[in-house]
Structures are given as C-alpha cells and as structure tokens.
Biopython code that builds the backbone (N, CA, C, O; Angstrom):
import numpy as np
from Bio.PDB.StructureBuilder import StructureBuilder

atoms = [
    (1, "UNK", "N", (92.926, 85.091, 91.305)),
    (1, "UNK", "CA", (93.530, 85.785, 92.398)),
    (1, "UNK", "C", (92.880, 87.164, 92.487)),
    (1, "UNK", "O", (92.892, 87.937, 91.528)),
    (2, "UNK", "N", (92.315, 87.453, 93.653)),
    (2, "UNK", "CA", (92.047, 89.122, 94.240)),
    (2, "UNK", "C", (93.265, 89.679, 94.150)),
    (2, "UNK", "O", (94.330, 89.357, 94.677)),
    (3, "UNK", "N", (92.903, 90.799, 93.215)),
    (3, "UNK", "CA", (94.236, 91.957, 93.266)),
    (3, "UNK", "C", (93.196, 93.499, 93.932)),
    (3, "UNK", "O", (92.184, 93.975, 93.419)),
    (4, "UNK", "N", (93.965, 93.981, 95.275)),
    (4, "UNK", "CA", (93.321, 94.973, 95.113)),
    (4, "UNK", "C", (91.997, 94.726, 96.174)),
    (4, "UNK", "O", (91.750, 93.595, 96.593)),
    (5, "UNK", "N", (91.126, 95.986, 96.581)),
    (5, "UNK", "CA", (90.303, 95.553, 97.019)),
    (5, "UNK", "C", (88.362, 95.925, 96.294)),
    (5, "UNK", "O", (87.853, 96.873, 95.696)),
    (6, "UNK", "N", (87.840, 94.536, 96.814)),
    (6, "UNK", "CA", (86.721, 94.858, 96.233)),
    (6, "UNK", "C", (85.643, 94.378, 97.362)),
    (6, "UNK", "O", (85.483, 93.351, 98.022)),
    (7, "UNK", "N", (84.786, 96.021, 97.215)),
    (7, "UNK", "CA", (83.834, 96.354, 98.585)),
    (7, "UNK", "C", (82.623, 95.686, 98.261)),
    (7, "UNK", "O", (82.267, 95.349, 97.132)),
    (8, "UNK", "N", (81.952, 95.499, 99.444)),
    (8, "UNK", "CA", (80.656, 94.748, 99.108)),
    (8, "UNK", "C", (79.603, 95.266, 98.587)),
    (8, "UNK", "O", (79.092, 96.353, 98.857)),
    (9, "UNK", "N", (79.126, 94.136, 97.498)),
    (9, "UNK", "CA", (77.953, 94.320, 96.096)),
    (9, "UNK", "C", (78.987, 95.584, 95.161)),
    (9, "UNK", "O", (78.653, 96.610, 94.568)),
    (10, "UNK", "N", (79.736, 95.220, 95.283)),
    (10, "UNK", "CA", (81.103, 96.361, 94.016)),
    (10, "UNK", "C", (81.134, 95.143, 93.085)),
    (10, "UNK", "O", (81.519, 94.029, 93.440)),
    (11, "UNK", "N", (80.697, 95.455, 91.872)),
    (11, "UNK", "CA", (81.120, 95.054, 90.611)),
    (11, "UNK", "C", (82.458, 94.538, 90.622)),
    (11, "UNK", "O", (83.416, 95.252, 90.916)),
    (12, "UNK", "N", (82.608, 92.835, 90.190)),
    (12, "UNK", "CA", (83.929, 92.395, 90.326)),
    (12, "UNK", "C", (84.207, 92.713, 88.192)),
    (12, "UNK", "O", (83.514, 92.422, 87.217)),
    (13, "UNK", "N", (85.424, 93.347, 88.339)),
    (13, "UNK", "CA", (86.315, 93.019, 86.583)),
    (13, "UNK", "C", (87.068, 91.856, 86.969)),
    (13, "UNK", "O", (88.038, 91.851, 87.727)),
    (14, "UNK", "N", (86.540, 90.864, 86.384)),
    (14, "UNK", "CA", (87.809, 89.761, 86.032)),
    (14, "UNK", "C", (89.009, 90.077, 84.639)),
    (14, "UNK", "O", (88.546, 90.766, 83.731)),
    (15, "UNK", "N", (90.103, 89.720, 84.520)),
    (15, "UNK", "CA", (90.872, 90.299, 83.853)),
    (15, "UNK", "C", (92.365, 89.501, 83.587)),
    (15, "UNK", "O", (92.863, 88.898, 84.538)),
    (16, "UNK", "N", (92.943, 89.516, 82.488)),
    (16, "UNK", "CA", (94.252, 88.718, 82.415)),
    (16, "UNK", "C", (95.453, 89.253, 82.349)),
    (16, "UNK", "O", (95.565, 90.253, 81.640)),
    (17, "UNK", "N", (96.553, 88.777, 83.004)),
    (17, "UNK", "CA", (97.880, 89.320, 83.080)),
    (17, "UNK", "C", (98.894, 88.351, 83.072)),
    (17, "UNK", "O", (98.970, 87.455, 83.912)),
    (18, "UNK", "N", (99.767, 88.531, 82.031)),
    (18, "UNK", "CA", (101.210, 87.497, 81.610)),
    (18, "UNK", "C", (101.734, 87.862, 82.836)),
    (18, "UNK", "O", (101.700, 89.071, 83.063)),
    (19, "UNK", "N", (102.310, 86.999, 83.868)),
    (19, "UNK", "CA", (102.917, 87.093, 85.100)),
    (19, "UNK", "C", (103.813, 86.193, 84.947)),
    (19, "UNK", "O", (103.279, 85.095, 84.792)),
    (20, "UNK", "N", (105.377, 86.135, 84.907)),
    (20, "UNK", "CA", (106.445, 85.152, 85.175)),
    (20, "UNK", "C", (106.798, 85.312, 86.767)),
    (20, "UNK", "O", (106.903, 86.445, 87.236)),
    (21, "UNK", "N", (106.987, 84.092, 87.626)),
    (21, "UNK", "CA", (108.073, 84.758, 88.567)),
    (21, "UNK", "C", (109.200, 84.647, 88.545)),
    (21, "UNK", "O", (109.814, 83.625, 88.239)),
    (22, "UNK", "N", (109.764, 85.947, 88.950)),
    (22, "UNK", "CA", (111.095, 86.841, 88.893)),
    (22, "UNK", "C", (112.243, 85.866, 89.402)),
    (22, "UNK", "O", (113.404, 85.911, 88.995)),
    (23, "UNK", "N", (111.739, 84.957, 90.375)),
    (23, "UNK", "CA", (113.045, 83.920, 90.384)),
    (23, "UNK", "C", (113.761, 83.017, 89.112)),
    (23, "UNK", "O", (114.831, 83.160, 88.521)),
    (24, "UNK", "N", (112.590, 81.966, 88.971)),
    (24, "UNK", "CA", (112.920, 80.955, 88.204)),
    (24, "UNK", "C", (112.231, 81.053, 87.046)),
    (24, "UNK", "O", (112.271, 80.016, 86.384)),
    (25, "UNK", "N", (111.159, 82.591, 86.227)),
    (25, "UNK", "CA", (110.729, 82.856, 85.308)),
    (25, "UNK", "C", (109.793, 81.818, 84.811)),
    (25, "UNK", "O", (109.502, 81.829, 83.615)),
    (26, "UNK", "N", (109.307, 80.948, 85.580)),
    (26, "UNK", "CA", (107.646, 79.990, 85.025)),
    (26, "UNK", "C", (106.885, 81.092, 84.881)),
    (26, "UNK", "O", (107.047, 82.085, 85.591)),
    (27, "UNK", "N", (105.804, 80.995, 83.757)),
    (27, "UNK", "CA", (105.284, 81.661, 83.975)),
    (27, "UNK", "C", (103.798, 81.456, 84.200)),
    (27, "UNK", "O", (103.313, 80.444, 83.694)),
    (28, "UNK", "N", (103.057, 82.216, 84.840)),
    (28, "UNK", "CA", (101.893, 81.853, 86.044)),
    (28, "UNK", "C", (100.743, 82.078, 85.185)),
    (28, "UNK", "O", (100.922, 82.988, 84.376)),
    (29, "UNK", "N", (99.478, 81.433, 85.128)),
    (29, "UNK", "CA", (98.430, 81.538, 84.557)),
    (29, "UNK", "C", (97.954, 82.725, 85.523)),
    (29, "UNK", "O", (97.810, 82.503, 86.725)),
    (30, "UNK", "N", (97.654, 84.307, 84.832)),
    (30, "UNK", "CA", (96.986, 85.750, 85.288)),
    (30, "UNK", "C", (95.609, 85.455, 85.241)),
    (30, "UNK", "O", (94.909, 86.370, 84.807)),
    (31, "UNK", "N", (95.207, 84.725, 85.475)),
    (31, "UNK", "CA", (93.366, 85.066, 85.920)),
    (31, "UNK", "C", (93.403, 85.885, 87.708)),
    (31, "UNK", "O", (93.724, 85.629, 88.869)),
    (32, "UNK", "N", (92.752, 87.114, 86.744)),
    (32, "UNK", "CA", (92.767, 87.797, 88.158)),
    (32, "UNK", "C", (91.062, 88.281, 88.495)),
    (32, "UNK", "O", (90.167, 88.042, 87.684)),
    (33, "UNK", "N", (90.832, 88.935, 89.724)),
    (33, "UNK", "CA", (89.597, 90.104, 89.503)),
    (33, "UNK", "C", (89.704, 91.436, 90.319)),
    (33, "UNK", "O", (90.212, 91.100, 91.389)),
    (34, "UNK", "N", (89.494, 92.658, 90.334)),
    (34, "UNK", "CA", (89.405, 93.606, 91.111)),
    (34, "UNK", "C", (88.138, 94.407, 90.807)),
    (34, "UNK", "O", (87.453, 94.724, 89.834)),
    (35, "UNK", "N", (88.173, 94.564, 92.073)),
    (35, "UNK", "CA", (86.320, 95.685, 91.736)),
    (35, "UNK", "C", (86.963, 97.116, 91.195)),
    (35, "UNK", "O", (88.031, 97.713, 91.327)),
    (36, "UNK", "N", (85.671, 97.327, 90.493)),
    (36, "UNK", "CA", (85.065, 97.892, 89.286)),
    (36, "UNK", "C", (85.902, 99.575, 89.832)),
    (36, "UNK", "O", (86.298, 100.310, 88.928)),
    (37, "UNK", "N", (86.082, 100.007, 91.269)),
    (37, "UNK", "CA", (86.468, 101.231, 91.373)),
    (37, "UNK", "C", (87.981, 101.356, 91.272)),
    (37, "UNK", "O", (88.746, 102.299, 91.069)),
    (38, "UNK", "N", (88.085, 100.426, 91.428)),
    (38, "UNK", "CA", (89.913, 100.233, 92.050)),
    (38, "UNK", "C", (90.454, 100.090, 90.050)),
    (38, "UNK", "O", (91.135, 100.883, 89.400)),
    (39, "UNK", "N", (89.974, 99.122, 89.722)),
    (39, "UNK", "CA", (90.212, 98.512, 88.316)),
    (39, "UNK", "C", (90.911, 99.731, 87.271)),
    (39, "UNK", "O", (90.105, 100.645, 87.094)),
    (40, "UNK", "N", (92.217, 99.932, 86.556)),
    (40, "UNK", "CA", (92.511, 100.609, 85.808)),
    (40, "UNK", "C", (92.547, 101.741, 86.202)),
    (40, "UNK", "O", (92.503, 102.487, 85.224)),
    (41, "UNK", "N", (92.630, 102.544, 87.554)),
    (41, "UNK", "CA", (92.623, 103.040, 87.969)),
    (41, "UNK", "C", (94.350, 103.286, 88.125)),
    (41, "UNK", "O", (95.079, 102.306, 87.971)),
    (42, "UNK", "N", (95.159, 105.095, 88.542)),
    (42, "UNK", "CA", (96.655, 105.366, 88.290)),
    (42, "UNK", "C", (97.469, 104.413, 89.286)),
    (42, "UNK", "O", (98.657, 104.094, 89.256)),
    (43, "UNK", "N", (96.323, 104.017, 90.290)),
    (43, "UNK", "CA", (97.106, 103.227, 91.446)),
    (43, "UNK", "C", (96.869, 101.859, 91.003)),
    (43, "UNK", "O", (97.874, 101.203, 91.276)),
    (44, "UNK", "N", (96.192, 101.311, 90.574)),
    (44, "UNK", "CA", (96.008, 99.943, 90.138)),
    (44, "UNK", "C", (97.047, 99.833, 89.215)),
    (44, "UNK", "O", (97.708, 98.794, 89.217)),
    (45, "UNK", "N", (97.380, 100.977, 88.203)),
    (45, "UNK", "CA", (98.007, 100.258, 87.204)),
    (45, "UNK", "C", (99.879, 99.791, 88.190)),
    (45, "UNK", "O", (100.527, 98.764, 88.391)),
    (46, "UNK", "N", (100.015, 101.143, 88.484)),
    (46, "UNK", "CA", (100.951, 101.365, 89.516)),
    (46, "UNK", "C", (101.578, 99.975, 90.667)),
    (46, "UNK", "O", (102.754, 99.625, 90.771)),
    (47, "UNK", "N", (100.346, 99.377, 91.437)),
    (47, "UNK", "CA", (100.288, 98.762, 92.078)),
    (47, "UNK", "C", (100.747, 97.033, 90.949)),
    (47, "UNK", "O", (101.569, 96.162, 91.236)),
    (48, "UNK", "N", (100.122, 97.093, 90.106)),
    (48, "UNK", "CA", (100.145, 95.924, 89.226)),
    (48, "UNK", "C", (101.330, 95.609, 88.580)),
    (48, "UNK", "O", (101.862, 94.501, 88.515)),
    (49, "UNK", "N", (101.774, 96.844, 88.023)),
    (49, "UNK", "CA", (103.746, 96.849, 88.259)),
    (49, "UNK", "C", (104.412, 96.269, 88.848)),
    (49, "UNK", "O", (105.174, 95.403, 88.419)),
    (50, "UNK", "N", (104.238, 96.720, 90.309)),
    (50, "UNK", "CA", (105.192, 96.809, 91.168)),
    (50, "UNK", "C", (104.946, 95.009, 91.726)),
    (50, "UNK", "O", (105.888, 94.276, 92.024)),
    (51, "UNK", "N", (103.644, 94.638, 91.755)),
    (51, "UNK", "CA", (103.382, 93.149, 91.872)),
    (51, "UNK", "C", (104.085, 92.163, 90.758)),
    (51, "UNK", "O", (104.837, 91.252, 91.102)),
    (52, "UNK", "N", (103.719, 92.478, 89.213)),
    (52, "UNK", "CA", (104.760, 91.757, 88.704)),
    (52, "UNK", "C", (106.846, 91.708, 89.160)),
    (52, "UNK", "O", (107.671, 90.804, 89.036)),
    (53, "UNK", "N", (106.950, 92.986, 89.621)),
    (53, "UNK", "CA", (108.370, 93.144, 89.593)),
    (53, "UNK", "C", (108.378, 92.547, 90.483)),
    (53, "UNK", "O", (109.524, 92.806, 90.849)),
    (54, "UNK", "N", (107.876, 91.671, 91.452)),
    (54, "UNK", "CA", (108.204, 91.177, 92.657)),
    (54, "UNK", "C", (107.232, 89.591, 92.772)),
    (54, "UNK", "O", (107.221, 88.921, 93.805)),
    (55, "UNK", "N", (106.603, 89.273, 91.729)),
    (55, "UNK", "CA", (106.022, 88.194, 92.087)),
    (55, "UNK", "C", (106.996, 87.055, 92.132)),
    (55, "UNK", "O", (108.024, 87.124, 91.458)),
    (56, "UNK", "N", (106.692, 85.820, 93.019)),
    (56, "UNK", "CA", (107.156, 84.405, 92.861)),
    (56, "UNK", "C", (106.484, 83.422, 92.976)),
    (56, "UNK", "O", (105.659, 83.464, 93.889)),
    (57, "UNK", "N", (106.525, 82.521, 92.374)),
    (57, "UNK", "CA", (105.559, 81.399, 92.118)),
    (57, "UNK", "C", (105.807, 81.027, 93.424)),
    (57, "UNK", "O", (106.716, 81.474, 94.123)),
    (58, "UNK", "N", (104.753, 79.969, 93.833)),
    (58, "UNK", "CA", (104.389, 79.249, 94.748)),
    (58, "UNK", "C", (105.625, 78.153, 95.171)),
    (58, "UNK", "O", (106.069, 78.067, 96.316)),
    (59, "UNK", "N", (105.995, 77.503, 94.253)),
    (59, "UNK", "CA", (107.300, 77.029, 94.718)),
    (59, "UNK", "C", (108.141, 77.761, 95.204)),
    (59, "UNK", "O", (108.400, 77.669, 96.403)),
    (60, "UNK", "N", (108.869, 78.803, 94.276)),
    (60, "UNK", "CA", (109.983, 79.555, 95.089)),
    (60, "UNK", "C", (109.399, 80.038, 96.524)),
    (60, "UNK", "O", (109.978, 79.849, 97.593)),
    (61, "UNK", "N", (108.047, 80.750, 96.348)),
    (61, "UNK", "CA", (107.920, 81.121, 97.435)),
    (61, "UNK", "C", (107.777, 80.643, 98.796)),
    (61, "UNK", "O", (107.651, 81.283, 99.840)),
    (62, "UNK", "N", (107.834, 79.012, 98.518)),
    (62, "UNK", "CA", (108.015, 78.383, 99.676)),
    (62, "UNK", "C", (109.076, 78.177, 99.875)),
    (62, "UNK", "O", (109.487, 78.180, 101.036)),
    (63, "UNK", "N", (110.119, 77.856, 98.537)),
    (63, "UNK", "CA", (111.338, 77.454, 99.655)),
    (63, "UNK", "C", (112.082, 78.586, 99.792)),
    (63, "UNK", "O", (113.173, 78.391, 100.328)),
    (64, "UNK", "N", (111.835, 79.718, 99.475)),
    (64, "UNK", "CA", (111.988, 81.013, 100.346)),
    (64, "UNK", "C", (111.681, 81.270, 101.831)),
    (64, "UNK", "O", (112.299, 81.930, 102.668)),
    (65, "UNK", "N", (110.070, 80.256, 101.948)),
    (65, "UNK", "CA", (110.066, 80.545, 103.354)),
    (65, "UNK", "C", (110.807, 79.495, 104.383)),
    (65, "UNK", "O", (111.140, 79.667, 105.556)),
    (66, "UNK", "N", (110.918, 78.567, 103.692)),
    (66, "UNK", "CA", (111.477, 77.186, 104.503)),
    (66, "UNK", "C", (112.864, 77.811, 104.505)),
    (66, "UNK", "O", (113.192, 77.958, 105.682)),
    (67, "UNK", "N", (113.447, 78.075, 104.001)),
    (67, "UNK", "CA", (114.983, 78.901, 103.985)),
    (67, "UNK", "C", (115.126, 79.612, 104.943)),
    (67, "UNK", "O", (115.999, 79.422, 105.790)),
    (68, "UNK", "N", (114.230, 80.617, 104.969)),
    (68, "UNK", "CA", (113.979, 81.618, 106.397)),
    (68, "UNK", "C", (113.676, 80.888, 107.638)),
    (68, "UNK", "O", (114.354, 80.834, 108.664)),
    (69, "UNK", "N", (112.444, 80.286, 107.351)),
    (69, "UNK", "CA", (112.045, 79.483, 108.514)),
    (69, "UNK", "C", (113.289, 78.937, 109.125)),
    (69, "UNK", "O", (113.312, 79.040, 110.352)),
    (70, "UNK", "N", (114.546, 78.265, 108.457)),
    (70, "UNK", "CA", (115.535, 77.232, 108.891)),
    (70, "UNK", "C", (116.461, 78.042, 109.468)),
    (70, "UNK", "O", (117.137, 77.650, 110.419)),
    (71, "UNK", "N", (116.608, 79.528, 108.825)),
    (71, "UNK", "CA", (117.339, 79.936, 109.582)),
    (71, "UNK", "C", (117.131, 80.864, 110.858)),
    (71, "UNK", "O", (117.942, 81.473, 111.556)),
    (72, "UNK", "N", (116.070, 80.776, 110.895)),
    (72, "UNK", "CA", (115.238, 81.204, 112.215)),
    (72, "UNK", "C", (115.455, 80.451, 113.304)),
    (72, "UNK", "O", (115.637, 80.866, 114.448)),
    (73, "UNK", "N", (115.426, 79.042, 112.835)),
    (73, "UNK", "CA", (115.524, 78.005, 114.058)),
    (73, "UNK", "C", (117.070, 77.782, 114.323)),
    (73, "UNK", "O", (117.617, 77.662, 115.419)),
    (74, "UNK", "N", (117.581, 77.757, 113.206)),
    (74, "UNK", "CA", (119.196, 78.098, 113.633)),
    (74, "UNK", "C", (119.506, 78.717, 114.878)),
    (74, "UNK", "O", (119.978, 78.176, 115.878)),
    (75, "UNK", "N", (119.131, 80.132, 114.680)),
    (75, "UNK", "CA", (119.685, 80.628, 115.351)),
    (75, "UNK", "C", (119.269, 80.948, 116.354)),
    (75, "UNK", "O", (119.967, 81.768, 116.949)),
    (76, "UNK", "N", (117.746, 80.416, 117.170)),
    (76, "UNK", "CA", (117.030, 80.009, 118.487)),
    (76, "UNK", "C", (118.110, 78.814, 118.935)),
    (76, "UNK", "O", (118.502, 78.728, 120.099)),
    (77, "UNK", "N", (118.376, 78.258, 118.292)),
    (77, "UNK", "CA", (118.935, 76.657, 118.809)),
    (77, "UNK", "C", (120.671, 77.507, 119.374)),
    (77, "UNK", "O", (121.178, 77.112, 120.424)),
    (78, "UNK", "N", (121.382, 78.638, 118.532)),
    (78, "UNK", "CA", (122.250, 78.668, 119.051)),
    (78, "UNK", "C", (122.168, 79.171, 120.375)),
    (78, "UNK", "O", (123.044, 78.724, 121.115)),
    (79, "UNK", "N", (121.388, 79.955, 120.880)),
    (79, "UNK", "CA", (120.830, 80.735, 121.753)),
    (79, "UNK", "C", (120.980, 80.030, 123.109)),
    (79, "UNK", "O", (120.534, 80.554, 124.130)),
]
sb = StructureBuilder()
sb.init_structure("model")
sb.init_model(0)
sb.init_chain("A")
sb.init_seg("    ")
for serial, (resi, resn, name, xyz) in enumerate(atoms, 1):
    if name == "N":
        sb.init_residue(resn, " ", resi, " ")
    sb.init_atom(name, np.array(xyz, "f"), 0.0, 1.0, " ", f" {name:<3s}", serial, name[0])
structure = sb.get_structure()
C-alpha cells in the first residue's frame, strides 16, 4: 500500500507496520512504501498514527459502505 506521496523518480522506502482494524481487530499484513522525502518525516510519523487509529479492513469497510449505501436508498425511496 502507498502511504503518503511519492513524486516522480523519488526514491520509494518500502517499510512494515503491525496494523489491526479498529473494528473487528484482524490484523492486516503492513507492507507499505513512501518516498524517500515524506518517509519518517514529523508529518509522516503523525499521519501514520492517525491512519492506524482509524484503519478498517476491507471487509468491514465494505459493509460499512453497503450499510450507508442502503441507507441512502432508503431514504430516496421514501422521498
């Protein structure tokens, strides 16, 4: 996964991070990469925080969206 951004011919760091998501606590294989300027940097670390405190796996995060999605159409249909 791209964390972050990395500009063109910028040195990619590939890099690992224990990531659970915060719903149902699986926890996610961290193979990540960010270029070389951004990388370990006060905002990267910052930013990398605030991504674990909020990540969700791919499952939850769908039926998070199908949840939304349903109640979206709900409430077009009451309309």
């Amino acid at each position: 996964m791209i964390f972050g951004k990395i500009e063109k011919n910028e040195k990619i760091i590939k890099f690992n991070v224990e990531i659970q998501c915060v719903n149902c606590c699986k926890k996610v294989p961290g193979g990540m990469k960010s270029g070389e300027t951004y990388f370990n940097t006060q905002k990267f670390n910052r930013d990398l925080e605030e991504f674990k405190k909020t990540y969700h796996c791919g499952i939850c995060r769908d039926k998070k969206r199908v949840k939304r999605l349903k109640n979206v159409l709900k409430l077009k249909s009451q309309h």
